[in-house]
N, C-alpha and C positions, 0 to 999 in steps of 0.2 A: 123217461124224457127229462122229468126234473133232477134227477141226478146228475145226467149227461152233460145236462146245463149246467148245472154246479159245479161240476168237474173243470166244464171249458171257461165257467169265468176264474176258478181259482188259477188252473195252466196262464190261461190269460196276465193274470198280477202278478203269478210265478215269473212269467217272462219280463215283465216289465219291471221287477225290481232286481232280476240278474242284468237286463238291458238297461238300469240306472247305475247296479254296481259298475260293470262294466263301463259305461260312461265316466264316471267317475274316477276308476281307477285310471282311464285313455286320459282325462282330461289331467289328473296328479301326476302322472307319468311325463306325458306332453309341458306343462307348466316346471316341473321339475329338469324337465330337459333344458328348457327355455332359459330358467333362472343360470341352471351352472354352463350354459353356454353361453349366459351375457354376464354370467364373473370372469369365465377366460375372458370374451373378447373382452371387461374393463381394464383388467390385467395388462393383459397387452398392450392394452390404448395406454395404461401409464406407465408400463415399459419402454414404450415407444417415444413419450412423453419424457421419458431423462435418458434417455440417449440423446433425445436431439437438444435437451438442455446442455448436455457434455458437451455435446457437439457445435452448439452455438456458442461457449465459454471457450472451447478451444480457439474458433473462428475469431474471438474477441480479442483474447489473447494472440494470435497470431497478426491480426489486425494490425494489434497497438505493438509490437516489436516490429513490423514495414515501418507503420509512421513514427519511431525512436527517435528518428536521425531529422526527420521531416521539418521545417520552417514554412509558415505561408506568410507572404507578403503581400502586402495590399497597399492601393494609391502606386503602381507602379505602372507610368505610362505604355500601351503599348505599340511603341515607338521598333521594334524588335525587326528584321527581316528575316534572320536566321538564328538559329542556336549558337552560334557564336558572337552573334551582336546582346543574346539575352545575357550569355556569360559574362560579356562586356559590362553589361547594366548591373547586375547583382555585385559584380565584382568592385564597381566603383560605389556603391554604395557602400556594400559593409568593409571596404577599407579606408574611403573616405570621412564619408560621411558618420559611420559608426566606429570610426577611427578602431577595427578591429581585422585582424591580418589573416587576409586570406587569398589563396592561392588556388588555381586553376583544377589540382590534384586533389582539392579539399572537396571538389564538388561532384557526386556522384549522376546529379540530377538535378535539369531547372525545366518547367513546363507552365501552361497556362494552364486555371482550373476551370474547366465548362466549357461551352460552346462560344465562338466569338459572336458577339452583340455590339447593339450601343454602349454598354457599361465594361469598364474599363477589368478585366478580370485579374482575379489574384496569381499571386506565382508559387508555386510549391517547390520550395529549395530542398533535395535531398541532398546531405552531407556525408563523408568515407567516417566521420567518426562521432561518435555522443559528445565527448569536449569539446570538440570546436562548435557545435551546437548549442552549447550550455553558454560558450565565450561570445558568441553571439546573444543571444540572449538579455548577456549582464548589461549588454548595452543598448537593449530596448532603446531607452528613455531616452536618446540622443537623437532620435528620429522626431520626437515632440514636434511639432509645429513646421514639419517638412510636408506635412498630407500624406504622408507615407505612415505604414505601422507593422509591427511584426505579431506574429504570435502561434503559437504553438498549433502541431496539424492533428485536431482530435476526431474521433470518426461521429457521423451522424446521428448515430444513437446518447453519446457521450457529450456533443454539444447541446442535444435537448436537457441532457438532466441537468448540467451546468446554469443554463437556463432557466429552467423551474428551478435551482436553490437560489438564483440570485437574491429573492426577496429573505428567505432567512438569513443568508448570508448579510445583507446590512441592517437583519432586526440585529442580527449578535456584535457586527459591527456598533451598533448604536447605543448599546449596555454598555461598551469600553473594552471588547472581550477582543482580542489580537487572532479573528478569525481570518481563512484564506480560504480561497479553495483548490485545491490536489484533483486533476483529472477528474472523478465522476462525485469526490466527497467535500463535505466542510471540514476543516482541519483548526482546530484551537491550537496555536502555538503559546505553551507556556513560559516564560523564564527560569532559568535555572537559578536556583539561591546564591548568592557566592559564599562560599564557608571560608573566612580569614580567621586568623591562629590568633584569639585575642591578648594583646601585651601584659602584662603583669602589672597592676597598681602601686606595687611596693619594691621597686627593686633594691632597697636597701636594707630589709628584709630577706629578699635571695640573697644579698652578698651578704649580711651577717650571719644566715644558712649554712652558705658556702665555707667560710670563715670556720664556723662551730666545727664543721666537718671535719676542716682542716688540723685545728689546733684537738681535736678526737684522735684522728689518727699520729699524731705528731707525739701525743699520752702513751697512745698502745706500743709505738717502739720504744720509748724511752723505758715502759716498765717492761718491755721482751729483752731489753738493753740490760738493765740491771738484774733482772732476774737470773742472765747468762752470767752476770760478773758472780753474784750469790752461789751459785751451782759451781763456777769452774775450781779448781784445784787450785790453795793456795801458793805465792809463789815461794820456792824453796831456797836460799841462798847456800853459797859456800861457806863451809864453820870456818873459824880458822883455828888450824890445834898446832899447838905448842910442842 
């Protein structure tokens, strides 16, 4: 009987540390599965993660070539019935007013921006070309002190960041530093040197140079001169005979 027992508690820990192994290896197995199934799916997740960065830089880009041509105007009453009363209104502005010439054909697109309200909303001028856009432009500053203002049509995301760099924008303004800002960056414009050909201190100098030069070469013919008369064949006259 004491054997028997001996036998069945040893079977007994025999079983229990094949049913640890066994645990053990289900659970390294199981965990092992786990781990290289949550590096695919990481993978993928930042796979998925620069595609839709591509995808979003495309969108940005294709964004900002719609609004190229784009103007928004502001302080523009809106006094409008139709689309051809708004043509009317843009039209005498920037011919008039911004004394800059522009024609019916120029204009590809004029609309209001947002829902109609109490506040008086902007206009988004789209233009057939980029130069007449830019000629526009140059003439901002004639609208000064009409309540009116122009200014380029940059998307949502690009008018925040403009925004937050305001404040370094005139710390570098305030060092002297001829900073701007370019769509979403700050831009340091530097001057260019100008490189002038400096004049000569001594020109009498140069012309006695010049001179030496002169009266040099003026030497080497005179002795290629003489040197030919020395070499040539003296001259032979007629004898006279008797």
């Amino acid at each position: 009987m004491e054997m028997l027992k001996t036998l069945r508690t040893q079977i007994n820990e025999d079983n229990k540390e094949t049913l640890q192994i066994v645990e053990e290896n289900i659970t390294e197995k199981i965990n092992k599965n786990v781990d290289e199934k949550f590096c695919k799916m990481e993978l993928e997740i930042n796979n998925i993660r620069i595609i839709q960065d591509e995808q979003q830089k495309r969108l940005d880009n294709f964004d900002k070539i719609l609004r190229q041509r784009n103007l928004i105007l502001f302080g523009i009453a809106e006094e409008e019935r139709n689309y051809s009363d708004l043509e009317d209104i843009v039209l005498q502005i920037i011919n008039i007013k911004m004394q800059t010439e522009l024609d019916r054909k120029d204009i590809e697109f004029i609309g209001r921006v947002g829902k109609k309200n109490s506040k008086t909303r902007p206009l988004r001028l789209t233009l057939t070309t980029l130069g007449k856009k830019i000629s526009i432009l140059q003439q901002k500053k004639t609208l000064d002190g009409s309540g009116s203002y122009i200014k380029e049509d940059y998307p949502p995301q690009v008018l925040e960041t403009r925004k937050a760099l305001l404040p370094q924008l005139m710390e570098k303004r305030q060092k002297g530093l001829n900073a701007t800002l370019k769509y979403d960056k700050i831009i340091i414009v530097t001057e260019k040197p100008c490189h002038k050909k400096g004049l000569s201190n001594s020109p009498l100098k140069e012309t006695g140079h010049v001179q030496h030069n002169l009266i040099t070469k003026v030497s080497k013919m005179s002795d290629m001169t003489f040197k030919n008369i020395i070499s040539s064949k003296p001259f032979q006259g007629t004898s006279n005979q008797r």
